[in-house]
Structures are given as C-alpha cells and as structure tokens.
C-alpha positions in Angstrom: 8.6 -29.7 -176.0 7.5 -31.6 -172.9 7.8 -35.3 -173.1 4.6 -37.3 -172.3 6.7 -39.6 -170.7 6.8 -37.4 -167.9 3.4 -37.1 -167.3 2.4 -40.5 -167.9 1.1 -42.5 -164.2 3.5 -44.1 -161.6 1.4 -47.1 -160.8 3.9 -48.8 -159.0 3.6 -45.7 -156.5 0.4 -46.7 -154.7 1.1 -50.2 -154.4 4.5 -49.2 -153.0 2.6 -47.0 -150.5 0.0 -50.0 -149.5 3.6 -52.2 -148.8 5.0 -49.7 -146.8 2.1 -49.1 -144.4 1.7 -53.1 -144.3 5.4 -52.8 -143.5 4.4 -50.7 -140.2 1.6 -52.2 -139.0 3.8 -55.4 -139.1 6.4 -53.7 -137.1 3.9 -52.9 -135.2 3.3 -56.1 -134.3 6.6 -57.4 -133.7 6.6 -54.9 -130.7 4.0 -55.5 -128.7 1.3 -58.6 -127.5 -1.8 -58.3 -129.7 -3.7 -57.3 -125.9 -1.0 -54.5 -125.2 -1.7 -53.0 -129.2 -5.1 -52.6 -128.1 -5.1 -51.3 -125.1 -2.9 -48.9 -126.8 -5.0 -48.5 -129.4 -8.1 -47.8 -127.2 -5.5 -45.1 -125.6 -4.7 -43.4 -129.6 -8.3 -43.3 -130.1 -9.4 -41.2 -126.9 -6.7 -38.8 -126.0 -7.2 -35.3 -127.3 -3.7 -36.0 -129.6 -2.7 -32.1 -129.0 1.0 -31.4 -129.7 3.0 -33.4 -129.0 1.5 -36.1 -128.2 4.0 -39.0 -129.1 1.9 -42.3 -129.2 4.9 -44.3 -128.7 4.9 -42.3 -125.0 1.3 -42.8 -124.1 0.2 -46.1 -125.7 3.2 -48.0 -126.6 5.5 -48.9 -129.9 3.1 -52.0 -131.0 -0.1 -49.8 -131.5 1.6 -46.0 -132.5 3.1 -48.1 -135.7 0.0 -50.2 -136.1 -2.0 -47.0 -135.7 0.6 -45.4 -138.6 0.7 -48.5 -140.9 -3.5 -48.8 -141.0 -4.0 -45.0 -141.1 -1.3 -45.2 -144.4 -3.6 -48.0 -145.6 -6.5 -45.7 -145.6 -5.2 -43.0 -147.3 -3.9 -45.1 -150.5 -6.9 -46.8 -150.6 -9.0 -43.4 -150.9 -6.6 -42.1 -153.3 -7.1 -45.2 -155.5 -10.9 -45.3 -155.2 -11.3 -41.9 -156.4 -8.9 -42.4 -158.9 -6.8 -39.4 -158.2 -3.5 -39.5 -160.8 -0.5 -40.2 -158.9 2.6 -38.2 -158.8 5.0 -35.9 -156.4 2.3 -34.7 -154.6 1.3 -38.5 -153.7 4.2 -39.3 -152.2 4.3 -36.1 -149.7 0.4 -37.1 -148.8 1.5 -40.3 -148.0 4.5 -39.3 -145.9 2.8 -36.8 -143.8 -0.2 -39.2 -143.0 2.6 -41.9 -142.0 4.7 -39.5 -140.0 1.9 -37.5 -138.2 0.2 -41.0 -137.4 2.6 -41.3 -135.1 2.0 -38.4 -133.0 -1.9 -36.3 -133.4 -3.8 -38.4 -136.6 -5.6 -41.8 -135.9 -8.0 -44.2 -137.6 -11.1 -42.3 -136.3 -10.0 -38.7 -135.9 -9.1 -38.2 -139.6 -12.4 -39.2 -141.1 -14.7 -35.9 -140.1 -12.1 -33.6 -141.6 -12.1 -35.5 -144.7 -15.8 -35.6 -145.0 -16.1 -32.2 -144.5 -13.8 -31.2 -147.5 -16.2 -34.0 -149.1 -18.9 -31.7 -148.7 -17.4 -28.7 -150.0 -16.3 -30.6 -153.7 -20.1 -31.8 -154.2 -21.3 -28.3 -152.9 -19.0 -26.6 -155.8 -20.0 -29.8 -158.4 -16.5 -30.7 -158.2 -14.8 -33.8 -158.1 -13.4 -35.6 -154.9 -9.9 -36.3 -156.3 -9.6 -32.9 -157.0 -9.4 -32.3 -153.3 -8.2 -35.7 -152.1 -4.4 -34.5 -151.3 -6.3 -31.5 -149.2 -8.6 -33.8 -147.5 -6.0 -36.1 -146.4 -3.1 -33.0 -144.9 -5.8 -31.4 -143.8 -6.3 -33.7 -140.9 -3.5 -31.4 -139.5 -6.8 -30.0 -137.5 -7.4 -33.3 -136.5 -6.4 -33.0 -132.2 -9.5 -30.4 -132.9 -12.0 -33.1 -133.4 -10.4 -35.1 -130.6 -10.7 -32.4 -128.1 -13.9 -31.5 -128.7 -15.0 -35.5 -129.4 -13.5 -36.4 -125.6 -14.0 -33.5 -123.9 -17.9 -33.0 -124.9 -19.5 -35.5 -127.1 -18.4 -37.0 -130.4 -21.3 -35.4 -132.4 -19.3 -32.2 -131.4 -16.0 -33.5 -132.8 -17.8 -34.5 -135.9 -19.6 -31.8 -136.5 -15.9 -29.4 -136.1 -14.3 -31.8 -138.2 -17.1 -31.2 -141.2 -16.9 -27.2 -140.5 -12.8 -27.4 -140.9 -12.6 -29.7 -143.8 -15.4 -27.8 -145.7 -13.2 -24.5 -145.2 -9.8 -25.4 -145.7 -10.0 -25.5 -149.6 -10.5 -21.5 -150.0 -8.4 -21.0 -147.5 -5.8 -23.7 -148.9 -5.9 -22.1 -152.0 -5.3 -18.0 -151.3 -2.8 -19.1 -148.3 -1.1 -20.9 -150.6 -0.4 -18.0 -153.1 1.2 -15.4 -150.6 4.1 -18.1 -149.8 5.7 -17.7 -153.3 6.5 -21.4 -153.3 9.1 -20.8 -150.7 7.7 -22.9 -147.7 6.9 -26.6 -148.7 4.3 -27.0 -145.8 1.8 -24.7 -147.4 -1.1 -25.9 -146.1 0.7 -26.2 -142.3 0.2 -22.2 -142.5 -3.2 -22.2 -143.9 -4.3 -24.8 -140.9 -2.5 -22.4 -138.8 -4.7 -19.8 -140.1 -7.9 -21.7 -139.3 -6.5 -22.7 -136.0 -5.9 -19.0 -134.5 -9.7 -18.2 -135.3 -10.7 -22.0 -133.4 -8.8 -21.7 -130.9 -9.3 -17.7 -129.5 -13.1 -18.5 -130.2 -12.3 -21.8 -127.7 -11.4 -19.5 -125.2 -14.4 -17.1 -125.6 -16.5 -19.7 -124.4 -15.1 -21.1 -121.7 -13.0 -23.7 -123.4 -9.6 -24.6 -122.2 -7.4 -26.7 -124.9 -4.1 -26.6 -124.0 -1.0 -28.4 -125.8 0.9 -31.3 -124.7 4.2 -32.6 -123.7 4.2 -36.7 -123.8 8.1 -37.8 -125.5 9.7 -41.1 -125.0 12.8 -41.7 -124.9 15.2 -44.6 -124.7 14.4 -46.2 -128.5 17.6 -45.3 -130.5 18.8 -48.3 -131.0 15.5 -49.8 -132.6 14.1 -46.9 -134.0 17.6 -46.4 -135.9 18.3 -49.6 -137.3 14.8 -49.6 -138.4 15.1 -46.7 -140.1 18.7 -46.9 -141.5 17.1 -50.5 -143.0 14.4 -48.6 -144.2 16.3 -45.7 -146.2 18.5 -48.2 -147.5 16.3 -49.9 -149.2 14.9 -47.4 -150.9 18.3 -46.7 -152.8 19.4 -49.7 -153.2 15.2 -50.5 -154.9 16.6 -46.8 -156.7 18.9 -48.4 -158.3 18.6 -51.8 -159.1 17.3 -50.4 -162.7 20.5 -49.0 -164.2 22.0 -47.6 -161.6 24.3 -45.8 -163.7 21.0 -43.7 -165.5 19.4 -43.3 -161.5 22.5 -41.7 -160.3 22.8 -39.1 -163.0 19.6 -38.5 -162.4 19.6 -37.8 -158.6 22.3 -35.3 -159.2 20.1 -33.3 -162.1 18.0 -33.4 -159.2 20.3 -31.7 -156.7 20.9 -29.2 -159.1 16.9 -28.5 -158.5 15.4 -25.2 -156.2 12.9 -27.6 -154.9 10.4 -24.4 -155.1 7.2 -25.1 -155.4 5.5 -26.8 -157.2 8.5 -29.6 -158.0 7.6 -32.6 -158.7 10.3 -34.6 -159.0 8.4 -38.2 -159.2 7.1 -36.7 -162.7 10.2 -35.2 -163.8 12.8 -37.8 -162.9 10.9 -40.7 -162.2 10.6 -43.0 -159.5 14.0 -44.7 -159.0 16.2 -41.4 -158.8 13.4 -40.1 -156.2 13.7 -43.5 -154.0 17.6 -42.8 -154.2 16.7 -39.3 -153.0 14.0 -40.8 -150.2 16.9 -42.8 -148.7 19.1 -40.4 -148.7 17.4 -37.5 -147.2 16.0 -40.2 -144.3 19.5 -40.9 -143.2 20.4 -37.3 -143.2 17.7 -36.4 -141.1 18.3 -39.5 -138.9 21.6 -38.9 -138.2 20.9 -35.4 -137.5 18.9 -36.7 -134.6 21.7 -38.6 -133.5 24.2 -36.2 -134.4 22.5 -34.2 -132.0 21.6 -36.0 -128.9 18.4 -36.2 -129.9 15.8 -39.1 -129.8 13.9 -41.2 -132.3 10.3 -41.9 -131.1 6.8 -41.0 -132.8 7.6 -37.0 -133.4 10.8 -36.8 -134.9 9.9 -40.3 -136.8 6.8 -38.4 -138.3 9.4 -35.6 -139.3 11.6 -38.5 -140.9 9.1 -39.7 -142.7 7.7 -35.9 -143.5 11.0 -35.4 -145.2 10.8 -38.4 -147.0 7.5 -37.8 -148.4 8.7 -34.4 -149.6 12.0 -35.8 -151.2 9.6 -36.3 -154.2 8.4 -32.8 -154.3 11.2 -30.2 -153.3 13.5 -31.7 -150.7 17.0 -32.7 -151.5 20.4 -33.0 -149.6 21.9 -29.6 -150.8 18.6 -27.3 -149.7 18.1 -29.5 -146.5 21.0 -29.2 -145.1 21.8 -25.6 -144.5 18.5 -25.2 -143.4 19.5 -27.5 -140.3 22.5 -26.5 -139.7 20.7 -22.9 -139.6 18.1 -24.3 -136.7 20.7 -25.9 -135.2 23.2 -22.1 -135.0 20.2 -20.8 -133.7 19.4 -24.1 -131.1 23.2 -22.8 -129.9 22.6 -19.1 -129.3 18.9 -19.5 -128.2 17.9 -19.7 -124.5 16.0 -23.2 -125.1 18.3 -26.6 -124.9 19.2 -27.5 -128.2 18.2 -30.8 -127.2 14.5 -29.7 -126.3 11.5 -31.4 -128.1 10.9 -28.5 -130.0 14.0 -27.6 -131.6 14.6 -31.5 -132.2 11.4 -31.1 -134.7 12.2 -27.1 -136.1 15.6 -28.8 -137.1 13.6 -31.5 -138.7 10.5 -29.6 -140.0 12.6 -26.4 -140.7 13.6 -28.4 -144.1 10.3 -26.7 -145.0 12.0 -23.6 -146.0 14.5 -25.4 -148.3 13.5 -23.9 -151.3 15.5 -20.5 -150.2 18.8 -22.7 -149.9 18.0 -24.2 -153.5 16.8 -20.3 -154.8 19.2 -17.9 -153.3 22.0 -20.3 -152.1 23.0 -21.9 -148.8 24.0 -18.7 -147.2 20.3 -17.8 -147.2 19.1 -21.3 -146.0 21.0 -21.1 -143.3 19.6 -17.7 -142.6 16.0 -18.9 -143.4 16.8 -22.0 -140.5 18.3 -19.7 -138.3 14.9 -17.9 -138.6 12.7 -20.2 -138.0 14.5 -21.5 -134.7 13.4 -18.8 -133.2 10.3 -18.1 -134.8 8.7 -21.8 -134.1 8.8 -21.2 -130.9 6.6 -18.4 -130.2 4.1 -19.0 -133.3 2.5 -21.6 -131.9 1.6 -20.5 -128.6 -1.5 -19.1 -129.6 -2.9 -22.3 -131.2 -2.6 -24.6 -128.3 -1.0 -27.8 -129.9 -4.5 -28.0 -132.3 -2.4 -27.6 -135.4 0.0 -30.6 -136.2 1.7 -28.8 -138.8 2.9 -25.9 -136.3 6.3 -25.8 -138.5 4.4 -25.2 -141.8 2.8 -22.2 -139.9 6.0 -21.1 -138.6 7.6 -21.5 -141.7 4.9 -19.8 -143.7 5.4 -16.4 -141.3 9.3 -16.4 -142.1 8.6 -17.3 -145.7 6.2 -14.5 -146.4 8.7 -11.7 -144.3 11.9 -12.9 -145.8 11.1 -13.9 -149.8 10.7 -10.4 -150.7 13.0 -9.1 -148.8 15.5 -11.3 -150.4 14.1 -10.9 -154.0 14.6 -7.2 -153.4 18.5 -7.6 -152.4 19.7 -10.4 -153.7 19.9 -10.3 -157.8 21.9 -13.6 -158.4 19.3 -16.6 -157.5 19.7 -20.3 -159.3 17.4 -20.3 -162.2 14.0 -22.8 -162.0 14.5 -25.6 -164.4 11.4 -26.2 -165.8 10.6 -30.4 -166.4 11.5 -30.0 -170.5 14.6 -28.9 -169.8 15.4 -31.5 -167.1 14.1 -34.3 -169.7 16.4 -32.2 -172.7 19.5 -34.0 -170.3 18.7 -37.4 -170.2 16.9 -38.3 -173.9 19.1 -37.6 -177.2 16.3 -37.4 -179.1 14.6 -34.4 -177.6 15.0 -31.3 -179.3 17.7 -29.1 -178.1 16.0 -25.5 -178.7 17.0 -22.5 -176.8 14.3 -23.2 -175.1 14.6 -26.0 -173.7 18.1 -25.5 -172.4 18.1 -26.4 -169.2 18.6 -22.9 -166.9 15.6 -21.0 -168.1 14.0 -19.2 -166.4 10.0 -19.8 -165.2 8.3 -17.0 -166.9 5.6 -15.1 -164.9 2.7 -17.4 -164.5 4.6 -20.2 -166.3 4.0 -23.5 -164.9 2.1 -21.2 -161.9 0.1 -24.5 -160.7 -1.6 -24.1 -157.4 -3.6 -27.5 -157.1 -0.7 -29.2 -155.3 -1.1 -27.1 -151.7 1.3 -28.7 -149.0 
C-alpha cells in the first residue's frame, strides 16, 4: 500500500523557492546601478509585455532579474499564506512565474488575474489554495491586462484581468481532460482557448493588439555561467544526502512517462528531483548553445520552465527526443533554425514529453517534429496575449496525435504508479503483485485533475 511518507509536506521546498528568487533579485543587482533598475523597472511596468517581449531587451539585465526574483517572492509568499500543501505541482508554479517574469509577467500585471480567480473560489464557497496553482499560471493572460491597462486606462486592465482569472478555472478544468495527460502545459492551451475569444472580440471593436519582437543578444557568456552555476548546484545540494540512495533514485525516475499527473517531488523526494532540476537545465542550456542560439529573458524563462517541470513529468530521456524532433523539423522548415521562435518550440516543445516517455523516443521525436511546425502558425490568431503559446500549440498536437497513436501503437511503457516506485527503495514495503512496479493505471486510477499545467 502507499507509504505516507510520500505524501507527507516538503517544507524545505518553499524556503528553497524564497532563496532562489532572493538569488535573482541579487543578480539583479549586481547588473545594473540601482537608477538604471528603475528606470527599467518603470519600463517592465508600462509596456504591453505581448510576445516576446524580452525585458532583458527593453529595460535592461538589472531590473528583468529583479523584476523575476520579486515576482518569485510573491508567489511563495501567497502559496504559504494560504497554506496550500506543497509538492510537484509547487515547483512547476514557481518555475513558470520565474521564467515568464523574464519576458510578459511583472509585479503589477499579475495581481488582477489572481484576484479574479479569487473571486470565482469565494463565489463557489471554495477555498483559495484550492485554486492558488491556477491563479498564479494563469497570469499567462497577463500582456492582456497590460494592453488594455496602457493602451486605455488601468481600471480597464483591472477589470479584464478579474473577467479572465474568474473564468479560467472551468475552463482549466474541462481543457485539461481532452489532453489525456500528454501535453504538460495544460493550462498554456486552456489560456489559449480564452485568448482566441479575447482577442477576435479585440478586433470587433476596433482594437489593434499586435505581438512583439524585442530579443537581446550578446549575453552568452553571463547568462551561461550563471546558469551552468545554477544547475550545478542543484545536484551537487541533490546529493549531498547519500548520494548513493539520490542516484538510484533519479534513474527510477528516468524510467518514469512523465504523463500527467507525475509528481515526482512526492514520489522520489526532493534530492533526486534537484539532481533531475540540474540536469535537465544544462541540457536545455546547452541546447541553446548547441544551436547558435541566445540566452536572454525568453529562452531563460524556458530554462527555468523546464526546470520547474523536472519535478512533475520532465526528465532527460522524454526531453530529449522531443528537441531533437523541433530541431529535424527547424532543418527542413522554411524559418531559420536560429529564429526566436523555434529557439523557444525547441525549448517549450519538452511540453509534449510524455509521448517520448509513453510510446518511446520514436514518437517524441515525431510529437517535436510536430510541433515545429505547428507553433508557428497557432499563435497567430492570438496576437502575443497568451505567454504560454507552446502549451497551446502543444495542446492542438497532443489532442490530434494521442489517439491516433493509442489506436496504432499497442506496445506503450506502463505508468508506474507512486507504491510501486516506493516498493523499490524501502525493504519493508510489501511486495504484492500489486505493487510491482510496471502496473498498469487502471481507468480512473489515480485520474487527479487538480494539478492543471
């Protein structure tokens, strides 16, 4: 039977996330004069923050990592207030807050949305931490509020931002259902939903948004020693605590789907995750450079993305033929393989990694390949307004190929449920036929749907 052990509270998760966005706000500071982090603050704060809008382009180093570290502050300080119990789903809520702070969410543009899904929990006589994780990715709308804020007035963007974040969690919830688990950035297609009814409605009435190109360049050498000190901390903190335990552990965890819902901060606990974190950061950075590619605010947002969700689904062995899918198709597409948008579908394509893990890295590559082409085009309609433009993408090819794929393929790696996982690492858990580790899920079995990404 399931050990309680696995579901008991990570508490050194949040105070790990309130170091790391102190971390960036004091990076932050080392770039910039505390006069230039303002004036690039005042720049974050009104600029419409419609994809891709790198902050690191428009307002400087200094403020888009001060803007990232405070904004990362925020959201572990909410999630402790309301008390919400800490796990997988944590960690990816903090990494896309961190990442997309970089480029599209600021201090002021996230609150409205937030509010909004406020609303809806004391309208349904729920609780706020039920919804907390929502609130927070939701704020994937966010470069809504800013456009209509400094186009119009603020009341405007306020009042939008209440109206989305009071409708995403039906939304959330029924979008999430028809992706089988198969595309981690569940709630990047549900906002991507909402967004093609904004944005066509926009239009209607004489609105213009359009999306956004600001990229720098020119921050390698920086960005990538920062970021290869970064992921190496987090295995070597991995494995301080018998090392020998946390390594057998990480590759139980390779042997994982990473379908949805996987929470892999419950199952394996924190060290073998923080092995995975690191790990999965230096693939995805050295993709980047691999590829010719540069590290500013975007693909830094992926980065940390893909850390966030190396505690719920993401692992070397699905990631990987998922980029090296985007990247086959970056070589036979008509767009550079070095454009701003393929730099990100190779990053945020990891979304579909659960197919690699599923059916095998034939079909991840297939399911990258996909979405190389697919990203491109599905977000043309929403005008930059949705941040997680991937997750929608990603959503579309999910939905088309998963049954497809179920239909043809009949040899798929079975889901290991979290007993069976626990069955390898303590001798004195039972050893039923159950608990064997290769069952499979059952129909409905372990069928959560609270954790929407």
């Amino acid at each position: 039977m399931p050990n309680r052990h696995l579901h008991r509270p990570n508490h050194i998760l949040l105070p790990g996330g309130a170091l790391f966005g102190a971390l960036l706000v004091l990076f932050g500071l080392c770039q910039d004069t505390p006069a230039g982090i303002l004036r690039g603050m005042g720049v974050i704060l009104t600029t419409e923050d419609v994809l891709i809008t790198d902050y690191i382009a428009i307002a400087g180093m200094g403020a888009a990592f001060v803007n990232a570290g405070l904004v990362t502050l925020i959201s572990v300080l909410l999630i402790k207030l309301v008390k919400d119990p800490v796990n997988g789903a944590t960690l990816v809520t903090l990494g896309l807050m961190a990442g997309f702070s970089l480029f599209g969410k600021n201090i002021l543009n996230i609150w409205p949305i937030m509010a909004g899904t406020g609303l809806y929990a004391l309208l349904k006589g729920e609780t706020f931490a039920h919804h907390v994780n929502l609130a927070l990715r939701a704020t994937a709308l966010s470069p809504v509020v800013s456009f209509m804020a400094v186009r119009f007035s603020p009341w405007l963007g306020v009042g939008m931002g209440l109206v989305i974040g009071f409708v995403m969690p039906p939304v959330a919830e029924h979008a999430h259902r028809v992706q089988n688990g198969m595309n981690l950035y569940s709630l990047g297609f549900s906002c991507g939903l909402v967004a093609m009814m904004l944005v066509p409605a926009f239009k209607a009435f004489g609105l213009e948004p359009q999306s956004a190109h600001h990229w720098s360049t020119g921050n390698n050498r920086t960005l990538g020693l920062a970021l290869a000190v970064l992921c190496l901390g987090f295995i070597g903190l991995g494995l301080i605590r018998e090392p020998g335990r946390a390594l057998k552990k990480y590759w139980a965890l390779l042997r994982t789907s990473g379908r949805a819902p996987s929470d892999y901060i419950r199952t394996f606990t924190p060290g073998p995750v923080l092995v995975n974190m690191g790990v999965d950061g230096l693939i995805a950075t050295g993709y980047i450079v691999f590829t010719g590619g540069d590290l500013n605010g975007a693909t830094i947002g992926a980065i940390f993305t893909i850390i966030g969700f190396s505690g719920y689904g993401k692992h070397a062995f699905n990631i990987l033929p998922v980029m090296g899918g985007v990247l086959l198709g970056s070589l036979a597409n008509h767009v550079d393989p070095n454009s701003s948008s393929l730099q990100l579908a190779g990053l945020f394509g990891t979304t579909l990694a659960p197919f690699a893990g599923v059916f095998g890295w034939p079909f991840g590559v297939l399911a990258g390949l996909l979405h190389s082409s697919v990203v491109l085009q599905a977000g043309l309609p929403l005008e930059g307004m949705n941040l997680y433009n991937n997750g929608f993408s990603g959503g579309l090819v999910a939905i088309v190929l998963y049954p497809i794929l179920t239909s043809l393929v009949k040899r798929r790696r079975p889901v290991l449920m979290e007993e069976d996982l626990f069955a390898m690492f303590d001798e004195d858990a039972p050893q039923s036929p159950d608990e064997l580790p290769g069952r499979e899920r059952q129909p409905g079995e372990d069928g959560r749907t609270d954790e929407k990404t």
